[in-house]
C-alpha positions in Angstrom: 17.5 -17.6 -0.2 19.3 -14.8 -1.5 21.4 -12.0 0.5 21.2 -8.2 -1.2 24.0 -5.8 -0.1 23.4 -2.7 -1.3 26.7 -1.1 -1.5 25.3 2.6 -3.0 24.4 4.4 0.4 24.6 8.0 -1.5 22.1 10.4 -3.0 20.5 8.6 -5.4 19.9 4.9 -3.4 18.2 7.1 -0.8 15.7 8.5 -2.9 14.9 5.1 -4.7 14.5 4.1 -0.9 12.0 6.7 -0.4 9.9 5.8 -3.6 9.7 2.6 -2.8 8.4 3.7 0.6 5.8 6.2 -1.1 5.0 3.4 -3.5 4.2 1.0 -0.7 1.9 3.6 0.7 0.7 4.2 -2.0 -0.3 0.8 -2.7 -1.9 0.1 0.8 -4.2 3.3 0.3 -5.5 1.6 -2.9 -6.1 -1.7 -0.9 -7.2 0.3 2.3 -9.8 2.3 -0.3 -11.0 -0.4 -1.8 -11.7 -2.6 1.3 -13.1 0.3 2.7 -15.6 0.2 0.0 -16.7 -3.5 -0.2 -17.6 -3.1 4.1 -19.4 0.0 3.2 -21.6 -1.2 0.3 -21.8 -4.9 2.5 -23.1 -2.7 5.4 -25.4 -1.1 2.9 -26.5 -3.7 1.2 -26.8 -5.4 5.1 -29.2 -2.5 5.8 -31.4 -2.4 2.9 -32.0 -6.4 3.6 -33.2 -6.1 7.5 
């Protein structure tokens, strides 16, 4: 196990804080989106069987 200490608390390690924070989002949106997706068509393709 390995122990990070960030040591840069000015300007610029703040905003690579906050990228990686829209990145994250960004990257559960994709998942969310495409998750969202597969249940829709499985719902669909659930309604076109009945």
């Amino acid at each position: 196990m390995a122990i990070v200490v960030e040591t840069d608390l000015g300007r610029h390690g703040a905003r690579r804080a906050t990228g990686s924070l829209m990145s994250q989002f960004r990257h559960a949106a994709g998942i969310c989106t495409v998750a969202g997706s597969f249940a829709f068509l499985f719902a669909l393709v659930i309604g076109l069987i009945q």
